[in-house]
N, C-alpha and C positions, 0 to 999 in steps of 0.2 A: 356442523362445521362451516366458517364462512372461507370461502372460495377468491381467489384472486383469478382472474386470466393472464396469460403467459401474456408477454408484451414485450417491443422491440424501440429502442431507444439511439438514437446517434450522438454519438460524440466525438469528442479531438485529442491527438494527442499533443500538449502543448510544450512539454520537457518532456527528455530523456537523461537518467543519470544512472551512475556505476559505482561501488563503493568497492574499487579494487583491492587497498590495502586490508589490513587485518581489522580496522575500526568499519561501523556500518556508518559512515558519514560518506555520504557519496559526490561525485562531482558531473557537470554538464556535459554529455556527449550528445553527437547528434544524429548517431542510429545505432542499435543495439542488434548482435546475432543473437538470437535465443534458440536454447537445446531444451531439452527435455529435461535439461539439468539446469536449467535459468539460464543466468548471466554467465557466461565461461570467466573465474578468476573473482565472480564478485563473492562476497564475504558471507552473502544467504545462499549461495548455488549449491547444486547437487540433489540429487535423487534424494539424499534422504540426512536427516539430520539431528542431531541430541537433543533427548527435552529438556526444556528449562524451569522455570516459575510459572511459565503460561501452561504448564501441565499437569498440575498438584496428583493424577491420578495415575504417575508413571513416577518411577524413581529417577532423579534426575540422570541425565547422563545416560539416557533409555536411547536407541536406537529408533526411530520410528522413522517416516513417510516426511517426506518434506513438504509442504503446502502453504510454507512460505517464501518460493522463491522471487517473489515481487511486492514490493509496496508499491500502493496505488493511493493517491492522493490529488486535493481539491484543493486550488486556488482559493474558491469559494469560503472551505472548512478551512484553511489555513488564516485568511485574514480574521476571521469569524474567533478563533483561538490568540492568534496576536492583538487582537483588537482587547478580550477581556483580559490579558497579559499586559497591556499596558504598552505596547513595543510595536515599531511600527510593520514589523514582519516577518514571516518565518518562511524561511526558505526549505525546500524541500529538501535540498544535501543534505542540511543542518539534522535531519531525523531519518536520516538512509534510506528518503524515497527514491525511486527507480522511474516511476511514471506520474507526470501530472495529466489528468485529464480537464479537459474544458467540456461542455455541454451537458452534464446528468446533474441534475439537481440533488442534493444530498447523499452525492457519492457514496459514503459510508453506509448507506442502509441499502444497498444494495443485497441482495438474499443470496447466499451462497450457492453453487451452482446455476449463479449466471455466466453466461460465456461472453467474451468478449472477441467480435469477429474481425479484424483487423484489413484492411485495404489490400495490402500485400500477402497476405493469407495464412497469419498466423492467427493464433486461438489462445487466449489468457480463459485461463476458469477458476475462475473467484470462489476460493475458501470462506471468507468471512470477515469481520472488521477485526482492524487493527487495534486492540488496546496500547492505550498509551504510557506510556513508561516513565522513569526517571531519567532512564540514561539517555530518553531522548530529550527530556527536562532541561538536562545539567548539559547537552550539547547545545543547547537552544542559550543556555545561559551563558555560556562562552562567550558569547558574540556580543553582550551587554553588560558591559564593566559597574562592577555593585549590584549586581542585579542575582544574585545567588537562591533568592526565592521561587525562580521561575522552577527549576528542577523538580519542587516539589508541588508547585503548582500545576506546573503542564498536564499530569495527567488529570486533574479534575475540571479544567476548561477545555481540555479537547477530546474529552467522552464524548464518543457519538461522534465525532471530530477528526478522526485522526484515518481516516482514510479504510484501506482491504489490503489484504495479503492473498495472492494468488499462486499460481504455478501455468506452469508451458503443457498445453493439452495438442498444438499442433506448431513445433519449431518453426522457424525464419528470420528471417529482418523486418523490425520496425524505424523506422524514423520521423523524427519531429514534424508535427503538421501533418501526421495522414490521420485521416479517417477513420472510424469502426462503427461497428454497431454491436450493442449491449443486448443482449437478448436474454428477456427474465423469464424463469422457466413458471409455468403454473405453480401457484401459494396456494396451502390447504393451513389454517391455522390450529394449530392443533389443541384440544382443551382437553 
C-alpha cells in the first residue's frame, strides 16, 4: 500500500456567506457564529438531516447525520469552471457557498477527515467534495440572460471543481480574513 504523510497547510479565509432563506443561495456576511449545528437559521444547519439523490443507498427522506453543514469553495476552482462556461464568473452565493478559502491549491481534493484549524479556535472537519448539481447549474444560469445551457453544463465543468462539504467539530466565530491551518491526516491508498 502506498502511504501519504499527514501534513499541514495554511490558508485564508476570503468570504463568508449565509443562505438564511429556504433557497441554498447564500449572501455576503462578515463573521459567522457556528454551533455544532452549522450556521444557526442557514438552510444546510442542524445535527442531522434527510437524504436526498446524493444517497441512492438510503431511501429518500432517511433521517441521517448531517455532514453537510458548510460548503467550502475556491476562487481558484471557481474561475477555472466560469472560465470553460464561457462567463466571466461565478460567485459563491450563486451555489450556497458559506466559505471561500484562498491559499490550498485544489481545494476540492482535499481527503476527508482533514481538519480545518481556525485563528479564533474553531474547527471545520471536512467530509468530502461537493458534487456538482443542476440546481446549482440553473442558479448560476440566472444571472446570464440566454444562457439556459449552463444548468446542465455546470456539473460536468466543475467536477473535481466544485469545492467540500464539511461540518462544526469545535463551535465559535469566524470572520473574513482570519487564518487557519489545514491539517491532512496520514493517506493509506487502499487497493
Amino acid at each position: 500500500m502506498q502511504r501519504t504523510p499527514a501534513r499541514k497547510i495554511p490558508g485564508r479565509l476570503a468570504g463568508l456567506y449565509r443562505a438564511a432563506g429556504k433557497d441554498f443561495v447564500s449572501e455576503a456576511v462578515d463573521a459567522l457564529e457556528l454551533t455544532f449545528e452549522g450556521i444557526e437559521g442557514d438552510v444546510h444547519g442542524g445535527t442531522t438531516r434527510r437524504s436526498g439523490g446524493r444517497e441512492p443507498w438510503y431511501k429518500r427522506g432517511t433521517l441521517m447525520r448531517n455532514e453537510r453543514q458548510l460548503s467550502l469553495l475556491a476562487p481558484d476552482e471557481l474561475q477555472i469552471a466560469a472560465d470553460a462556461l464561457g462567463i466571466p464568473e461565478i460567485r459563491p452565493e450563486w451555489i450556497g457557498g458559506n466559505m471561500l478559502i484562498e491559499g490550498i491549491a485544489h481545494l476540492t481534493h482535499l481527503p476527508p477527515r482533514t481538519l480545518l484549524f481556525f485563528e479564533g479556535g474553531v474547527t471545520v472537519r471536512i467530509d468530502g467534495d461537493n458534487a456538482p448539481c443542476r440546481l446549482s447549474g440553473r442558479s448560476i444560469a440566472r444571472q446570464f440572460e440566454g444562457r439556459e445551457d449552463i444548468e446542465m453544463a455546470f456539473p460536468k465543468v466543475a467536477k473535481n471543481r466544485r469545492g467540500l462539504v464539511g461540518w462544526i467539530e469545535k463551535p465559535g466565530r469566524v470572520a473574513v480574513g482570519e487564518a487557519f491551518e489545514a491539517r491532512l491526516p496520514e493517506q493509506w491508498i487502499y487497493s
